[in-house]
N, C-alpha and C positions, 0 to 999 in steps of 0.2 A: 590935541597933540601936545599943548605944556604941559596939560596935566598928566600924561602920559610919560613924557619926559621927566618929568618932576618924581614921579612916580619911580621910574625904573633909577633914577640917581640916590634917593634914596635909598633903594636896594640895593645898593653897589656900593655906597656908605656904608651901608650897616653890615653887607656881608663880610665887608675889608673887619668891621670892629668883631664881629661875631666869629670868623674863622680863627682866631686867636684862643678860644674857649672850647674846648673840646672834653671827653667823658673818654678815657682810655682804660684797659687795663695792663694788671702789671703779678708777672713780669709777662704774664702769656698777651700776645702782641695782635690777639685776634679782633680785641674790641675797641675799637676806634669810631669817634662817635664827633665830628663838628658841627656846631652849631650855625652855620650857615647855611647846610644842607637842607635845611626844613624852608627855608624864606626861599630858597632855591626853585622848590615843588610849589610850596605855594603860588608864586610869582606865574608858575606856569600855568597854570590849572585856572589862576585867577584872571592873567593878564593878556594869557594867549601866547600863539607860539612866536613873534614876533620878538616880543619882551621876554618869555622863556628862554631862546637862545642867546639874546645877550646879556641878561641878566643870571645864567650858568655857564657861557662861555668862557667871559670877560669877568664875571665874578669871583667864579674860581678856579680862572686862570693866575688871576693874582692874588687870591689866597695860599695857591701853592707858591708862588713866589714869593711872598710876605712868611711865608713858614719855614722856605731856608729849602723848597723842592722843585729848584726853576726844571729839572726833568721830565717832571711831571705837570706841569704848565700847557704842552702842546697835546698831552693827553686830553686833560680839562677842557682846554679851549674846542676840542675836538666833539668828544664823548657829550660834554656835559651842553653844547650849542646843540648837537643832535637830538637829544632826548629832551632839552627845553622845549626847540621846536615840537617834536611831536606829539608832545602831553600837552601842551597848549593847541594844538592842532585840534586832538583827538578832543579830548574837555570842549570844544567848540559843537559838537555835535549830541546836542543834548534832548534826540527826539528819541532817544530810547526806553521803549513805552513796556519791555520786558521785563517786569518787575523782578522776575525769580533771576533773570541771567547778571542782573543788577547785583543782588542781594549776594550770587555766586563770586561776585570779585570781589565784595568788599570780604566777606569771609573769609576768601584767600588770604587776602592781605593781613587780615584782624591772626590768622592763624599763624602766618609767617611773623608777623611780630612779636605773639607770644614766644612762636620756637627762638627766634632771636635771641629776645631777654632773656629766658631761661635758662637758654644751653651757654651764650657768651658774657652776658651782662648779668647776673646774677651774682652775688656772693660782696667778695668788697671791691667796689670801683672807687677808682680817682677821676675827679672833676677840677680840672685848673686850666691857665692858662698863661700866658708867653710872655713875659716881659719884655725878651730880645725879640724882633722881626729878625729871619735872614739865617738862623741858624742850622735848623735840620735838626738831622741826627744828635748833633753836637750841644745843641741847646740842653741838657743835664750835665752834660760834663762844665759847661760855665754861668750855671746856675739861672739860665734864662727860662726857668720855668716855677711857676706856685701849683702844686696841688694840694688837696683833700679827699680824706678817706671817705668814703660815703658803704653804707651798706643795703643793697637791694636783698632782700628774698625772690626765690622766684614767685611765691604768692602776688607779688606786688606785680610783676608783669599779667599775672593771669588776673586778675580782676581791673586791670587797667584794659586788656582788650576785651575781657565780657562788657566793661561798661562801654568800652568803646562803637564795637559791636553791634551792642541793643542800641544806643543811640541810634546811629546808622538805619537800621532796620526800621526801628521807630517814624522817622524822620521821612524814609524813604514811602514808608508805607502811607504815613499822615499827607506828607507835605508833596511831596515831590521823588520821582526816582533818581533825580539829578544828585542827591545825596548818597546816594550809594552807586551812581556811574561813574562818578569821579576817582573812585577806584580803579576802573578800567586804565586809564593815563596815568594812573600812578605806579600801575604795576609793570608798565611798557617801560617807562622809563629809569627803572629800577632793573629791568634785564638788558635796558640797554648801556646803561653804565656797568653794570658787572661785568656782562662778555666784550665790551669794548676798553674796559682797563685789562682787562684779560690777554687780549691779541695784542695792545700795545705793550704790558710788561713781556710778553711771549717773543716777539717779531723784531717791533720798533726799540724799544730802549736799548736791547742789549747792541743791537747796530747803531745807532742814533748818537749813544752816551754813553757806550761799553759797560753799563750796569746792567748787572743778571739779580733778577730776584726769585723769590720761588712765587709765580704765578698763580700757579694751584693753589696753595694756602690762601691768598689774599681774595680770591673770591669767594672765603668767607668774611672778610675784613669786608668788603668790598659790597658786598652783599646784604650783609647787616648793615651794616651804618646806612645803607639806602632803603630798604625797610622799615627801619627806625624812621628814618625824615620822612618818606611818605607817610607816615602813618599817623604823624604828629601834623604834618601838614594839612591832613583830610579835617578834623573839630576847626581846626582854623579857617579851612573855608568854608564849614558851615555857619562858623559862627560871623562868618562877614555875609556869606548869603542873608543871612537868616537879618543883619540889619540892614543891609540894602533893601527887603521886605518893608520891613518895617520903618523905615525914615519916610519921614514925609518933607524935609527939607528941600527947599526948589534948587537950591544951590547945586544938592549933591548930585542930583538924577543928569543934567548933562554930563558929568562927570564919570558918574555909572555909563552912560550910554556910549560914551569916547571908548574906554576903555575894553569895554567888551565887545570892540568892533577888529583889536587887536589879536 
């Protein structure tokens, strides 16, 4: 249980330091992209739905309030505890011995992220981050922002998910199909943040906080950026599977066994 606890404080550190850091473009306001979202998934997927929900509740519930979007705080704390729980729920169930139905979601996902990158994130993006906490909107007009020009092709998204992809497949096929089920909770909780930021800008905000946004646009925003982390999130838990395998320290294995009892 400390190390479990230790575990989840650490992610709630680093999500506070990482939600600060984001991939946007500009001026089209479609690709929004923070980097706490991917520790988010992973946490779930890795630590179960217990730790999933409040390390996406409570994580970035107050990422958006550190960003200057305390509105969108009750969304987060809402949307982003549900779909922790579940991907951690779901990721708990790893007797799934169907190799092809396996191979079927991660391909979904590897496809959705190339359409991603390609149609929003492609061409010249900016990567920065927030000097000011607390601002919002407003954070460019008082200079509480550093960006950099960065340049993707879409080439670069398409052979980031063929290699992604094969891996996957590889993996699934050699090792285990746990590497490619884990898809399945990634992609649940990806439709459930989209349609659930969806209903609350649609319903809740504009009664709640008398702010009207165009809801329909943002679940492409909304959309993407959750894609994007899943999909980023899945090599990172192979690549922690894959040393959990392989340690043979006595130390670590109670610790392994805590944690995935969550």
């Amino acid at each position: 249980m400390k190390n479990l606890s230790a575990a989840l404080a650490f992610i709630l550190i680093m999500s506070g330091l990482l939600s600060r850091v984001f991939i946007f473009t500009w001026p089209s306001p479609l690709g929004l992209f923070n980097f706490a979202e991917p520790l988010f998934f992973l946490s779930a997927i890795l630590l179960g739905p217990m730790a999933g929900a409040l390390t996406g509740g409570i994580g970035m519930a107050l990422s958006n309030i550190m960003l200057g979007y305390p509105h969108y705080a009750v969304a987060a704390l809402a949307v982003y505890s549900l779909s922790g729980f579940l991907m951690g729920k779901i990721s708990q169930h790893k007797r799934c011995s169907r190799l092809i139905l396996c191979a079927i979601s991660t391909m979904v996902l590897i496809l959705l992220f190339i359409m991603v990158g390609v149609t929003i994130y492609s061409g010249e993006i900016y990567i920065g981050y927030t000097k000011t906490p607390f601002l919002g909107e407003e954070v460019m007009k008082h200079g509480g922002l550093n960006a950099y020009s960065l340049q993707f092709p879409e080439t670069f998204w398409m052979t980031v998910g063929l290699i992604l992809g094969a891996s996957a497949l590889i993996l699934g096929h050699k090792r285990s199909p746990e590497y490619l089920w884990v898809s399945c909770p990634l992609l649940i909780g990806c439709l459930i943040i989209t349609l659930g930021y969806f209903l609350y800008e649609t319903y809740l905000m504009p009664t709640l906080f008398k702010i009207k946004v165009n809801s329909t646009t943002n679940v492409i925003v909304n959309s993407g950026h959750s894609i994007l982390s899943a999909t980023i999130a899945s090599p990172l838990y192979w690549t922690f599977k894959r040393f959990q395998r392989k340690t043979k320290n006595a130390e670590l294995q109670p610790f392994y066994r805590k944690i995935s009892l969550y």
